[in-house]
C-alpha positions as CSV (number, residue, x, y, z in Angstrom):
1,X,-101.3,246.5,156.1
2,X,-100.1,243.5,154.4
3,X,-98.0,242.6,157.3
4,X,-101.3,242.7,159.7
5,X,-103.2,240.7,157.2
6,X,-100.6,238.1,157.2
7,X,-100.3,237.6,161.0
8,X,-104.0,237.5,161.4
9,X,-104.4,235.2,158.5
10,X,-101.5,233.2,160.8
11,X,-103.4,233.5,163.6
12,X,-106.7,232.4,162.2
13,X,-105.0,229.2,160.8
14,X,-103.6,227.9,164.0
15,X,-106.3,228.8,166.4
16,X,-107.9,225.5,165.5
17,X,-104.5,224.0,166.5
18,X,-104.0,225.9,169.9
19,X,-108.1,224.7,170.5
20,X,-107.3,221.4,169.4
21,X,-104.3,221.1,172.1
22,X,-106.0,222.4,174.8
23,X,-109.1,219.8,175.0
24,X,-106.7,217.2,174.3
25,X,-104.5,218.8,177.5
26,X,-108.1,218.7,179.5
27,X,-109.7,215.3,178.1
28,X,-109.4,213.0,180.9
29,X,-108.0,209.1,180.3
30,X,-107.8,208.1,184.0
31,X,-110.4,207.8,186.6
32,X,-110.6,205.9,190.3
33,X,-113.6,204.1,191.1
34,X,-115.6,202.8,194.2
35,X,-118.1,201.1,194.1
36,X,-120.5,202.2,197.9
37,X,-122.7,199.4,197.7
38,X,-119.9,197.0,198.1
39,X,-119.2,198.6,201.5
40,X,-122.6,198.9,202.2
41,X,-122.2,194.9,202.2
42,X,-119.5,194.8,204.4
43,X,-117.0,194.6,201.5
44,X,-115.1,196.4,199.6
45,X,-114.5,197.4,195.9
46,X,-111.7,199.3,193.9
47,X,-111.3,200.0,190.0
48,X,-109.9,202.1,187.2
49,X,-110.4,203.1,183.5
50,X,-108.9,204.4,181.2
51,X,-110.3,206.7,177.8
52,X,-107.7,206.6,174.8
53,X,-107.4,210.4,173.7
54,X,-108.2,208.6,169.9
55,X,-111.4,206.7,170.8
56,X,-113.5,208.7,172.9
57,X,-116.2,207.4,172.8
58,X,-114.6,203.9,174.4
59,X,-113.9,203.4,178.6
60,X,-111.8,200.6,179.5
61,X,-112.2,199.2,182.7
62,X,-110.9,197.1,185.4
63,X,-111.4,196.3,189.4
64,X,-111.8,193.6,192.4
65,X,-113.9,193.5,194.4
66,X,-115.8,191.6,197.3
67,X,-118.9,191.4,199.8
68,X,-121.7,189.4,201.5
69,X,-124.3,189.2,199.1
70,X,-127.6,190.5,200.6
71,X,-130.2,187.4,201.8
72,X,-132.7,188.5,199.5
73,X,-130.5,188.2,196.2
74,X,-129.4,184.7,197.6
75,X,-133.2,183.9,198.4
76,X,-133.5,184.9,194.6
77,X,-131.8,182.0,193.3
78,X,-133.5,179.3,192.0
79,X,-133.7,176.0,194.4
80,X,-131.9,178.2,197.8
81,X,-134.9,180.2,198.8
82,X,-135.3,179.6,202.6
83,X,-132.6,177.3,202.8
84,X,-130.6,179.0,204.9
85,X,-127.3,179.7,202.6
86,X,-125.1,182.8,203.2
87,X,-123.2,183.7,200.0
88,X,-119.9,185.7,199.8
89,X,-117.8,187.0,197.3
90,X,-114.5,186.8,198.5
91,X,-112.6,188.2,195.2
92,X,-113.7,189.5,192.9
93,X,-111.4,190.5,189.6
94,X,-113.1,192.0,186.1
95,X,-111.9,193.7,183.0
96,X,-114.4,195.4,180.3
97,X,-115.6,198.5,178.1
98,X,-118.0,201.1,178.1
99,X,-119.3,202.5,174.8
100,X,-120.8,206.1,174.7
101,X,-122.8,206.1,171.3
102,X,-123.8,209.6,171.7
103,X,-121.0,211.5,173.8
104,X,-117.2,211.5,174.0
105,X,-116.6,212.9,177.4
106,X,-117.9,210.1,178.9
107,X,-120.9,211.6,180.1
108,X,-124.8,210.4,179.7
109,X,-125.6,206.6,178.1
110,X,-123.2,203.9,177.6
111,X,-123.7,200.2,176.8
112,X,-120.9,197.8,177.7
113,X,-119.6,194.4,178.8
114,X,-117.4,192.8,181.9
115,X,-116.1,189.5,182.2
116,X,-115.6,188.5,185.4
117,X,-114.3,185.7,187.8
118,X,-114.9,185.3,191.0
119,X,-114.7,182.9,194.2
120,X,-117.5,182.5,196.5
121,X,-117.8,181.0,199.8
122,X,-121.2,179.7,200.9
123,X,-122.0,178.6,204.2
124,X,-125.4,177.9,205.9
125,X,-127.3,178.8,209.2
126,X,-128.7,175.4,209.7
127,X,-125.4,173.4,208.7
128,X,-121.6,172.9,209.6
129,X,-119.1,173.8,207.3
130,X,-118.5,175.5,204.0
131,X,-118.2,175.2,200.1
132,X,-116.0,177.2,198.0
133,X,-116.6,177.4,194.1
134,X,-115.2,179.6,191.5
135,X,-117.6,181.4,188.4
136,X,-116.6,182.7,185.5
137,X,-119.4,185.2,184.2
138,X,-120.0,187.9,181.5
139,X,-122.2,191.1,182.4
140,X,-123.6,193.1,179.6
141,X,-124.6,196.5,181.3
142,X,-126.3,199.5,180.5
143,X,-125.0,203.0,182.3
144,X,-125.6,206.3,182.5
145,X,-122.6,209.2,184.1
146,X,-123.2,212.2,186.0
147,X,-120.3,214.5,186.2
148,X,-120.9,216.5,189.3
149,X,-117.9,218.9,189.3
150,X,-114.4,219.1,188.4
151,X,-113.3,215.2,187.4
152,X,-116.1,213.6,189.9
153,X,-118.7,211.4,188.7
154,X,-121.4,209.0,189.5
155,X,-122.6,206.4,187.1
156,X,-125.6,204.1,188.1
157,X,-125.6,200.8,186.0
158,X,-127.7,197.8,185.4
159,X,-126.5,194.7,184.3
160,X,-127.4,190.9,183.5
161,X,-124.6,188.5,184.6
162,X,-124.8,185.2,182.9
163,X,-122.8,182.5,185.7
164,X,-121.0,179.8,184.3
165,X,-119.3,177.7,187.5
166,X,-115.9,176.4,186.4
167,X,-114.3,174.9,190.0
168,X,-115.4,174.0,193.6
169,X,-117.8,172.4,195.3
170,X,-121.5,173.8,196.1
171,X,-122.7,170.9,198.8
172,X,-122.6,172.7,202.8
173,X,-124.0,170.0,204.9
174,X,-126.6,167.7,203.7
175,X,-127.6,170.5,201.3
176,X,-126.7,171.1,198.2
177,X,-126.5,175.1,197.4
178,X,-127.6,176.0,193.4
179,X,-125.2,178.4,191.8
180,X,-126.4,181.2,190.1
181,X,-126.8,181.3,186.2
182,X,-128.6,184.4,185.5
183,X,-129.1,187.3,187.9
184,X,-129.6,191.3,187.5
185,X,-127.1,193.4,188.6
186,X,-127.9,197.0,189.7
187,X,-124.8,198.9,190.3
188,X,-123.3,202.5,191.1
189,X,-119.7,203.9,190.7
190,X,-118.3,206.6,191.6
191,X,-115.5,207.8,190.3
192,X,-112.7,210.5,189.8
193,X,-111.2,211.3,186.2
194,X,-107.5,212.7,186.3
């Protein structure tokens, strides 16, 4: 009897161990991600993140990307509207974080921050030639993830990137194109977790 009683008292004290190991075997720390509106824009996109198994309620990310920004988010700019300017994004590169206040597998709302730089080309239907400039920009976001099934997810995001133009030339022409300085970002990923 006391033999019995020993082992189970055994067993009851390390089950919280074996339970321990085995979400920390399952918690996921890697993920892929695409982002389809890039290729939407005849571009392309490619990222990663990564969850340290002690802070999980923080996703670290990075990425590149690049695409033809859509006329009606040039025509949004400030001074370019019906001027005639193409803008691309020829790289892109970007580090940041994610914070998930209320869940640690990554799932639901997160609030983060990117900082970005990136080299545009702009051109213009009405004028020979091109400029190239370079911007340096932070984007605060707002997210929220879907897991689907097994490590798939899809997280929709909004962010506001504030533009800061550190090299380059703007002028195409005789017209002068304005850069951007504040602009809303909506966004989607989606993503594998390994």
């Amino acid at each position: 009897m006391r033999i019995k009683t020993f082992l189970l008292s055994l067993i009851s004290l390390g089950l919280p161990f074996v339970v321990q190991a085995q979400e920390a075997e399952s918690h996921r720390t890697i993920s892929v991600e695409v982002n389809p509106l890039a290729y939407a824009f005849t571009g392309w996109s490619i990222g990663g993140t990564y969850q340290p198994s002690n802070l999980k309620r923080w996703v670290f990310n990075a990425g590149a990307y690049g695409f033809q920004m859509p006329e009606f988010f040039v025509d949004q700019i400030p001074g370019n509207e019906d001027e005639g300017f193409e803008l691309q994004i020829q790289s892109a590169f970007t580090i940041g974080t994610d914070f998930h206040p209320w869940n640690r597998d990554r799932a639901g709302i997160a609030f983060g921050i990117s900082t970005v730089i990136a080299n545009f080309q702009v051109t213009n239907e009405n004028e020979d030639g091109e400029a190239d400039y370079s911007s340096l920009y932070v984007v605060p976001r707002a997210s929220y993830t879907w897991f689907l099934f097994d490590g798939l997810y899809v997280m929709p995001w909004l962010g506001l990137e504030i533009h800061n133009k550190v090299s380059g030339r703007t002028q195409v022409g005789s017209l002068d194109f304005e850069p951007m300085s504040v602009q809303l970002s909506p966004n989607i990923s989606i993503g594998y977790a390994f």
